[in-house]
C-alpha positions as CSV (number, residue, x, y, z in Angstrom):
1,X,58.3,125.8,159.1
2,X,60.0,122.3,159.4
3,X,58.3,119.4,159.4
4,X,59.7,118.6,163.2
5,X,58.1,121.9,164.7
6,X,55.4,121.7,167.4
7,X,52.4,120.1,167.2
8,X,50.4,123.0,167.3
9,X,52.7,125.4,166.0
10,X,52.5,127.7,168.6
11,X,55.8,128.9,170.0
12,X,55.3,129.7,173.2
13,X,54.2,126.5,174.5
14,X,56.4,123.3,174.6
15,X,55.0,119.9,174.1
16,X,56.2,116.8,176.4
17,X,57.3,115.1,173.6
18,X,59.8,116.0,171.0
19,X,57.9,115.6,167.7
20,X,59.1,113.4,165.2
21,X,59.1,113.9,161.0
22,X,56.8,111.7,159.7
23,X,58.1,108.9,157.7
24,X,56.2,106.7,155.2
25,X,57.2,103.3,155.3
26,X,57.7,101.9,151.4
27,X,59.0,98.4,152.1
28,X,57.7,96.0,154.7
29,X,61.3,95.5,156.0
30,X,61.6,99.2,157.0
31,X,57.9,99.3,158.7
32,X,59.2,96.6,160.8
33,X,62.1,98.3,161.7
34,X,60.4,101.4,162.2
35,X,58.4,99.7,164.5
36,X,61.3,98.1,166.7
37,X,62.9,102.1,166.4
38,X,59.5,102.9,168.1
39,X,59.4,100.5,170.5
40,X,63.0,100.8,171.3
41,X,62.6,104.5,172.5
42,X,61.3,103.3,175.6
43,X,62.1,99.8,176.7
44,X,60.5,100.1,180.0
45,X,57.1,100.4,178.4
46,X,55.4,96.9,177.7
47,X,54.8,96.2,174.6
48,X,51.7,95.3,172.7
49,X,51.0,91.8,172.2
50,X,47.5,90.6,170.5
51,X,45.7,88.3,172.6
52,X,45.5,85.1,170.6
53,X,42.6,84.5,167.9
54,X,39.4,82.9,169.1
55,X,38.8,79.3,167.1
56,X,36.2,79.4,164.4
57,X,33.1,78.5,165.7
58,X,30.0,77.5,163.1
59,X,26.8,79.5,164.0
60,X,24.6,76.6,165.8
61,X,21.5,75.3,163.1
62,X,18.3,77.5,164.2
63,X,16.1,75.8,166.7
64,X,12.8,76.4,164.1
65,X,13.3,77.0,160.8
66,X,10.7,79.1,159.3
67,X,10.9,79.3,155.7
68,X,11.0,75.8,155.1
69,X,11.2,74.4,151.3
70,X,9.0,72.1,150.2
71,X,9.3,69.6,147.5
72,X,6.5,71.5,145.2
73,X,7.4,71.4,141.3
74,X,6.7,75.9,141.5
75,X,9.6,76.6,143.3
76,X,11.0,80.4,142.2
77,X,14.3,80.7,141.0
78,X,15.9,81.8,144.0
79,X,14.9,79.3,145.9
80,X,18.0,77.5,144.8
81,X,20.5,79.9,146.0
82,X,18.7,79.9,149.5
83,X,19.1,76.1,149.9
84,X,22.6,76.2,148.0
85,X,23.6,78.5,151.1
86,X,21.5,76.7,154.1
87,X,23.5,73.3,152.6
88,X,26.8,75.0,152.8
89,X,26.4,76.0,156.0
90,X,25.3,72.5,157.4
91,X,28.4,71.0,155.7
92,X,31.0,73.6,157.3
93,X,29.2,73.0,161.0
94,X,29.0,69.1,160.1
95,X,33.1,69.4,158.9
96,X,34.0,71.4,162.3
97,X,32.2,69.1,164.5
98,X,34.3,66.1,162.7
99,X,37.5,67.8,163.5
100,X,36.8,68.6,166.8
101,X,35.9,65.1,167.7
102,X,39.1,63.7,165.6
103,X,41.3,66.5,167.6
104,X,39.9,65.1,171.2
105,X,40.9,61.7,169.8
106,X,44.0,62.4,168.9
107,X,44.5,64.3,172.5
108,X,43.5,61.3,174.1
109,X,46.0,59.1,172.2
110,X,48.3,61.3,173.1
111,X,48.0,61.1,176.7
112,X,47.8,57.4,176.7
113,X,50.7,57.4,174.9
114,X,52.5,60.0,177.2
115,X,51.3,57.4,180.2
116,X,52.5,54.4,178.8
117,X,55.9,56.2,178.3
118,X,56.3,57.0,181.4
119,X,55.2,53.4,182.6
120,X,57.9,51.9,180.7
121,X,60.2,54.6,181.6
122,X,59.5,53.6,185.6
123,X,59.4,49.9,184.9
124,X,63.6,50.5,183.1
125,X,63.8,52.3,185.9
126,X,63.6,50.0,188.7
127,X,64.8,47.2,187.1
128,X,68.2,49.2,186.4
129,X,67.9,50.2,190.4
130,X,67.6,46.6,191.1
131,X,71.0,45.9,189.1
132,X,72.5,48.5,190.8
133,X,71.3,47.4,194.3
134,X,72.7,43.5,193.7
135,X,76.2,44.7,192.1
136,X,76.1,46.7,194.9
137,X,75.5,43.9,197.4
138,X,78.1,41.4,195.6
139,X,80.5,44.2,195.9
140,X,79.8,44.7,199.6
141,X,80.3,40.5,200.0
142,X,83.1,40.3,197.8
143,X,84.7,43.0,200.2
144,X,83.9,41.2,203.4
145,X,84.7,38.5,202.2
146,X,88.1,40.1,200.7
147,X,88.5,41.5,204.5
148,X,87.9,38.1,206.2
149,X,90.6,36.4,204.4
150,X,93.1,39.0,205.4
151,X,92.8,39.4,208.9
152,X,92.7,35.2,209.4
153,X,96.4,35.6,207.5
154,X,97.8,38.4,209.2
155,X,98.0,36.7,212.8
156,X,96.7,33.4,212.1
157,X,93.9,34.1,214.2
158,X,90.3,36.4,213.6
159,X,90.5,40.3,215.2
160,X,88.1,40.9,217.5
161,X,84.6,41.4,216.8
162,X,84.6,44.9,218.1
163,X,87.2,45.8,215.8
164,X,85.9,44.4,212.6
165,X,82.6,46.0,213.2
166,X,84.4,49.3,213.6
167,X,86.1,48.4,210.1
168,X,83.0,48.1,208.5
169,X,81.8,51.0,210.2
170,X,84.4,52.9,208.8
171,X,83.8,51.5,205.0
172,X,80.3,52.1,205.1
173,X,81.1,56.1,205.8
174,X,83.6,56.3,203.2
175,X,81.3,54.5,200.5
176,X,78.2,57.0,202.0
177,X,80.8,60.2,201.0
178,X,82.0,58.8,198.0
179,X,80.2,59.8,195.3
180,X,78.2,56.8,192.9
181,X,80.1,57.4,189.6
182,X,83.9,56.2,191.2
183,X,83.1,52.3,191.1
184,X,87.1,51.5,191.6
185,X,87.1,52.9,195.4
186,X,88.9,51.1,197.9
């Protein structure tokens, strides 16, 4: 029969799923895109993602240590290899605990330094808004000021105060709908 009969080769019955010929992958470019082929039959399904490797953690150093070496000149061969492995042990749990400690150091430098950014990024911050406020203002005077001057020339005398306050009024609302980038706005 061909290779992309049933399952169980019995002819009466029909499986759910078509059956597929089996192909070896020889490269590991075409496993991968056998794999994506697989995957892409059916998008909706989710696909498998490998929850994320636990850190290395040394075995913690026994609370009583029983075969303890002495310093006796009749120690036996093997003793040596014993204490060669107990020492490496001790040296990879001494290592790990160093770079854990340097790694919270270097977390907490980083958050100071993340802070103190941010400090200096406010402190920019308001002194720019400050700027802004007093260019602001000196416009605002220099206007008034601008608007003073023309209404003593147009009839020699000042308006009346109920019409200069309307005036402003009205500048105010056409600065507020204005939007902050036009600076030449009159």
């Amino acid at each position: 029969m061909a290779a992309h009969t049933q399952k169980n080769n019995k002819p009466g019955k029909a499986s759910g799923k078509a059956s597929q010929p089996l192909i070896i992958a020889k490269t590991p470019a075409e496993e991968q895109r056998l794999k994506l082929e697989r995957l892409m039959r059916n998008p909706d399904k989710l696909a498998p993602i490998p929850d994320r490797l636990k850190e290395w953690n040394p075995r913690a150093p026994p609370e009583f240590v029983r075969d303890v070496m002495g310093s006796s000149a009749g120690a036996g061969s093997g003793e040596f290899h014993v204490y060669r492995h107990l020492r490496r042990r001790e040296y990879q749990r001494q290592d790990f605990l160093d770079k854990v400690a340097d790694k919270q150091d270097k977390d907490v430098e980083y958050l100071d330094k993340v802070e103190q950014n941010k400090q200096a990024a406010d402190e920019r911050t308001a002194k720019r808004r400050k700027k802004r406020e007093k260019m602001k203002e000196k416009k605002l005077m220099a206007k008034k000021a601008k608007l003073e001057g023309d209404n003593k020339t147009e009839d020699g005398a000042d308006k009346s105060s109920d019409e200069s306050e309307e005036d402003e009024d009205r500048e105010a609302e056409d600065d507020a709908e204005a939007p902050s980038f036009i600076m030449g706005k009159k």
